[in-house]
Phi, psi and omega in degrees: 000139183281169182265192196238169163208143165251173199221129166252080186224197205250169184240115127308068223295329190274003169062022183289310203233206179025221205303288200297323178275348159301328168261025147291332218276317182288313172298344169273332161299328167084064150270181168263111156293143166229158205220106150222141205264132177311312202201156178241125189261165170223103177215174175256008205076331172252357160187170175263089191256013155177179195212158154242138194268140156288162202277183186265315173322316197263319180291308168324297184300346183265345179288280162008286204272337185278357191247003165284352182235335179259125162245073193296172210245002184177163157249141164233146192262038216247256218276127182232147172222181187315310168326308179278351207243350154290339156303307176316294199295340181287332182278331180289308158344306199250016167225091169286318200272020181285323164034040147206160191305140175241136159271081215239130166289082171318034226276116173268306160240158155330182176280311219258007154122328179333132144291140160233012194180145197247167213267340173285347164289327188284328204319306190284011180217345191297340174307343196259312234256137174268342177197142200236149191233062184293144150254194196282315170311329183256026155275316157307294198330292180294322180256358166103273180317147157274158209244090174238325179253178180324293184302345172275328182299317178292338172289293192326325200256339180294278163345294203262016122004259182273000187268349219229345168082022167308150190225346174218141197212122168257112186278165180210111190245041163301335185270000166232133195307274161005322169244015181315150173080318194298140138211177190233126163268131156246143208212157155053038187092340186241169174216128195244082198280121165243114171276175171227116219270329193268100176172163192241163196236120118181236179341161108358079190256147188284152175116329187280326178307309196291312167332303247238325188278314195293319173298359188293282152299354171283283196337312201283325170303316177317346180099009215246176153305176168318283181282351185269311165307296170313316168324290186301309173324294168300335189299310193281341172274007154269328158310332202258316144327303207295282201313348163101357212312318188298141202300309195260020168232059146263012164292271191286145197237000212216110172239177193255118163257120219198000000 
C-alpha cells in the first residue's frame, strides 16, 4: 500500500503552484495525495492579484475528516493566511500524538510580489514543524539582516534557529547568483550545502517552493531520510524544469530554483 502524504497550501486555478502541483508532486513520488486548501487564489501563473482565505472553522472540519480515516506518513505545508494558521495551531495543539514530519514553506509573497502573510504569524506553528524551508528574502525578513556571504547563510540559520525553535532549517539560494543551485541544511547544530550542478540561472519562477517542499515530505512519507529527501527533491525538481512540465512556463527554458 503506498503511504499517504498530505499537502496544506492554497489553490492555483494555472496549476502552476499550490494545491494542484502538489499532488502532481506526490504522484510522482508514488504517495497516495490527500489535500486541503487554505485559500482560493486569483491568479494566471505569472501573478496574483487577490486571494479568499477559508475560514478556520471550515478549515478545521477538512483536517477532522480526512485524519478520521487517514494516517498520512507526512505533512507539507505551503501558502498560509490568519485563518489557516489559527486553525493549524488549534489542530496541532490537540493532537500531541500527531507524530509526523511537517514541512512547512514559509511563503510571504508570490513570486510576483503579492502578500499574503506577515512573518509575525508563522510564529505559532514553526514549533510544530520538522523542517522549515525559507528562501533567502524571506529569510532576511525573518531574521532581520541581508544574507550575501557564506558566513551570513550560517548566522542566518543559526539566528532563525534558535529565535523560532526550528531545530532543522533548510535556506534554499536560488534567489542569489553566488549561491545558485546551492541550499544549506541545517540540522544537529551543523550546516550542510546540497548542491545541484545541473541548472541554470535567472529570474524567480513560479512554482519551484512548492515542489521542492511537497517533494520533500513525499520522500520522507516514503521512509527515506532527511538529507537523503532533500537530495532527491532537487534532482527531480530540476528534471521536471528542464522538461518544461509546468504548463505556463513551457516558453522559458532557463530556471531559478527558490
Amino acid at each position: 500500500m503506498k503511504p499517504t502524504c498530505i499537502a496544506i497550501s492554497g489553490s492555483d486555478p494555472s496549476c502552476g503552484a499550490g494545491a494542484q502541483l502538489d499532488i502532481r508532486v506526490m504522484e510522482i513520488f508514488n504517495v497516495r495525495p490527500l489535500s486541503v486548501i487554505t485559500a482560493i487564489t486569483v491568479q494566471n501563473g505569472d501573478e496574483v492579484s487577490d486571494f479568499f482565505s477559508v475560514p478556520k472553522d471550515y478549515l478545521i472540519k477538512q483536517l477532522e475528516s480526512l485524519f478520521s480515516l487517514n494516517q498520512p506518513a507526512a505533512c507539507k505545508i505551503g501558502m498560509l493566511t490568519e485563518d489557516s494558521v489559527a486553525a493549524l495551531f488549534e489542530f496541532f495543539e490537540s493532537r500531541e500524538n500527531l507524530n509526523i514530519p511537517i514541512i512547512l514553506d514559509p511563503i510571504l509573497k508570490s513570486s510576483s510580489g503579492f502578500s499574503f502573510l506577515a512573518k509575525e504569524k508563522f510564529t505559532r506553528i514553526f514549533k510544530h514543524c520538522a523542517l522549515v524551508t525559507p528562501n533567502i528574502p524571506e529569510m532576511e525578513v525573518f531574521v532581520g539582516f541581508k544574507i550575501e556571504t557564506y558566513s551570513d547563510i550560517e548566522n542566518s540559520l543559526v539566528s532563525f534557529s534558535n529565535k523560532y525553535y526550528c531545530p532543522q532549517v533548510l535556506l534554499k539560494g536560488g534567489h542569489k547568483l553566488e549561491f545558485a543551485g546551492k541550499d544549506f541544511l541545517y540540522s544537529d547544530g551543523h550546516v550542510v550545502e546540497i548542491s545541484e550542478t545541473k541548472h541554470n540561472i535567472t529570474e524567480d519562477i513560479h512554482g519551484t517552493g512548492c515542489f521542492l517542499s511537497t517533494a520533500i515530505a513525499s520522500c520522507l512519507a516514503n521512509g527515506m531520510e532527511l538529507e537523503d529527501s532533500i537530495r532527491l527533491a532537487k534532482k527531480k525538481l530540476v528534471e521536471y524544469a528542464e522538461n518544461s512540465i509546468l504548463p505556463h512556463q513551457a516558453k522559458k527554458r532557463i530556471f531559478s530554483f527558490s
